[in-house]
Every structure is written in C-alpha cells, then in structure tokens.
N, C-alpha and C positions, 0 to 999 in steps of 0.2 A: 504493500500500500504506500503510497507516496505522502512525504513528510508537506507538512504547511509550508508553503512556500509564499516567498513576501517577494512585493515589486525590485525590491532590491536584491534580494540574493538570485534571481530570477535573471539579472542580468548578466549572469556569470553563465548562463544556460544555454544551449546551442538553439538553434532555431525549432528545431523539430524536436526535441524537450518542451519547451515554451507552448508549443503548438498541444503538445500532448496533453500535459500537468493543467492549459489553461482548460478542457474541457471539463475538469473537478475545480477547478480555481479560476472562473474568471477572469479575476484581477489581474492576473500577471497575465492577459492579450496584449496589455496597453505597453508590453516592453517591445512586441513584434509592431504595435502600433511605430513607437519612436522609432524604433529600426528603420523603418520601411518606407516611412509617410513623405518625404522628400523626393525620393528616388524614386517611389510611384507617385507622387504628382509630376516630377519633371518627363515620364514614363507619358503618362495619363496627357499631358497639356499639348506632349508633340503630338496625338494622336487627333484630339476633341479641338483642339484649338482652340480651345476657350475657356476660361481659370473654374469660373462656375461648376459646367461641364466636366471640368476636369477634378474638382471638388468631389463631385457627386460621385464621378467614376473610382474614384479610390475610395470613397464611404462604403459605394456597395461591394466592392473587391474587397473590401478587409471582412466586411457582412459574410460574405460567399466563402472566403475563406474561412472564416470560423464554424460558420453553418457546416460547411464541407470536410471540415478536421478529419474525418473518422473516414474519409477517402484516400487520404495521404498515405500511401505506407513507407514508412522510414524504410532506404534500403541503399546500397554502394548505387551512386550513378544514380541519383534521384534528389538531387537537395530541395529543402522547403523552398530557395528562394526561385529555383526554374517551375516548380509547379503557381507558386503565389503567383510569378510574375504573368503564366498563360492566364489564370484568373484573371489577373489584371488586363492584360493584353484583348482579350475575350470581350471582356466587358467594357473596354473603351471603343474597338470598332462596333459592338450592337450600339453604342453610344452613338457612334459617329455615325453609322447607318440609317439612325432614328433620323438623325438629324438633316442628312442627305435629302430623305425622303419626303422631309417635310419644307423643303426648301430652303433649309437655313446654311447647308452646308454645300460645300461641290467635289464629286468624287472626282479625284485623279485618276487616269489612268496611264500607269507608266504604258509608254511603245510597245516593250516586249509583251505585257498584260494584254494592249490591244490586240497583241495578233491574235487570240481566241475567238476573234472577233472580224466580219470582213470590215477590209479597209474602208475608210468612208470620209469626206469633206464636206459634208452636211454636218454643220453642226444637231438641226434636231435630231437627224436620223440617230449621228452619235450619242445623243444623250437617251434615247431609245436603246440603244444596247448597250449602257451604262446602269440602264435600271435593269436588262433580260441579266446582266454580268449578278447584280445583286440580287434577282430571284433565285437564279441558280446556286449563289453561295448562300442561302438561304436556307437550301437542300441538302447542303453539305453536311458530313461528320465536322465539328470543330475542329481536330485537330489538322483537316487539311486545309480549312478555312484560313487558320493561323498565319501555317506558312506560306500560303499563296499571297497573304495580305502582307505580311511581311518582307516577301522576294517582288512581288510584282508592282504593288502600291506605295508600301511605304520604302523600297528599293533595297532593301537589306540584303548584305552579301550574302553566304552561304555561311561562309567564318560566324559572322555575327547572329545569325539565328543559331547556331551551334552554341556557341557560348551562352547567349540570351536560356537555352532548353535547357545545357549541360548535358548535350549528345552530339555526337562525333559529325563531322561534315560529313561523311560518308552517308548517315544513318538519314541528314536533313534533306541530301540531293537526290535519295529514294526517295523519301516523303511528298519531296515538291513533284515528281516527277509522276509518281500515284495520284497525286490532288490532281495534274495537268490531266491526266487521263479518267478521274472521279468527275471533274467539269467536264470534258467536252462530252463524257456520258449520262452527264445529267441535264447538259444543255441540248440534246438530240428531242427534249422533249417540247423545248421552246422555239418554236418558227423565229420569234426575235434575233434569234443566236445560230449567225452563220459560222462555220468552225470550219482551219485552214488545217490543211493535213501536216504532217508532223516534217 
C-alpha cells in the first residue's frame, strides 16, 4: 500500500509514480500540473493559435490525462511525457479542427499533404477538398491522424515526431506510410477526394 505522500516529497517522484500515487492522492497531480503546464501551452499555442484556445486545450489534456491514468502502462520505451504529450497533441488539433470548421480558423495544407488530393487553382474548389481532407481524418484511428498532422500540416521531420513519441524513426516512417494508405482508403468513399497514385 502506498505511504501518504505530500506535494513536496512528491517532487522527488518520476512522472509515472506521480501519475500512479495521484489516482489514491489527488493532491500531488498539481506537481505533473507544474511540470508540464508551460511546455504544453507553448505545445498547445503553436497549434490553436490562440492563448484562450490554447488555455483550454491544456485544461482538458491535463483532465484526459488524469481521467485516463489507468491507461498508461509504465513500461521500457513508453514514458509518461510521449503518451501526455499525444493527449495533448490530440486535443489541440480536434481544437483547431472545431475551429477550422466554424470559420474562425484556416487549415494549411503543406504541398506534399496536397498531393492526396488533385491538383487545383480554384481556390473554392480547394477549400472543398480541405474540408473532404478533414472528413476523412475524421475517420481515422488517432494514432494515424497524429502523424499525418504532424509530417504533413504542421511539417514535422520524421526525427522530431520520433522524439516528440519516444519511438525510433524507423517505427514513425511505417506509421506515416500506413496512415498514407489508411487515407487514401478511407477517402475512396468520398467523390470530394480525388487521390494521385503513389
């Protein structure tokens, strides 16, 4: 059984202890709170582009991850802060998505992302297959949704989503490579979404 633990000895704790002990102990979240809450707003703010937004989006990611605790399982090649961070990550593009959709925001789509898509110098057409692009990731498993939003949208190397997971580039350039082929078989459903062969 686990002894009482106070906010301060709590700090001497690894991440994934803190995460555990807080499920009997509340109190001691708010050390994973301190830890974290800077580096996911600066996380949260590139994404939402907007401090508010970005406010909220790291409210409900520390929410989801507490709610979520009993998900986590401590193990080699698994640290608290790559699963927190997909939480985080997750919940700022459904954020930015909301936001897309309602007009407040405007999706990017890097060049190489467009090619899923035919070519096109219509702008409305374009933004017609910038909403078929977010029904279909829509559809998606999260985890491919991630990396596609990170390699193709927000332009992220292959290196840097590896780090960001804390899994090998080896492990991300299958993943992206599965999502490329999870889309263009989830996009055969939608006329909007003409798809360019490989």
């Amino acid at each position: 059984m686990l002894g009482i633990t106070t906010t301060d000895s709590a700090k001497d704790l690894t991440d994934e202890e803190i995460l555990i002990r807080a499920q009997a102990q509340p109190w001691i979240y708010t050390v994973l709170l301190e830890r974290y809450q800077d580096a996911f707003m600066r996380k949260a703010r590139s994404i939402v582009r907007n401090e508010l937004d970005a406010e909220e989006v790291v409210q409900d990611a520390f929410t989801k991850i507490y709610m979520n605790a009993d998900k986590f399982k401590p193990q080699e090649g698994a640290k608290f802060s790559s699963w927190a961070y997909r939480i985080l990550m997750n919940t700022a593009f459904t954020r930015y998505q909301k936001k897309v959709k309602e007009g407040e925001r405007f999706t990017y789509i890097d060049p190489e992302y467009e090619h899923m898509v035919a070519d096109t110098k219509q702008e409305a057409v374009l933004r017609e297959r910038v909403d078929a692009i977010e029904r279909v990731l829509e559809r998606m498993p999260g985890h491919f949704v991630y990396v596609l939003r990170l390699h193709y949208i927000e332009r992220w190397p292959h290196q840097a989503i590896a780090e960001e997971t804390g899994e090998s580039v080896g492990t991300i350039k299958a993943r992206i490579h599965r999502a490329k082929a999870a889309f263009r078989k989830e996009a055969n459903d939608d006329e909007t979404v003409t798809l360019l062969s490989d």
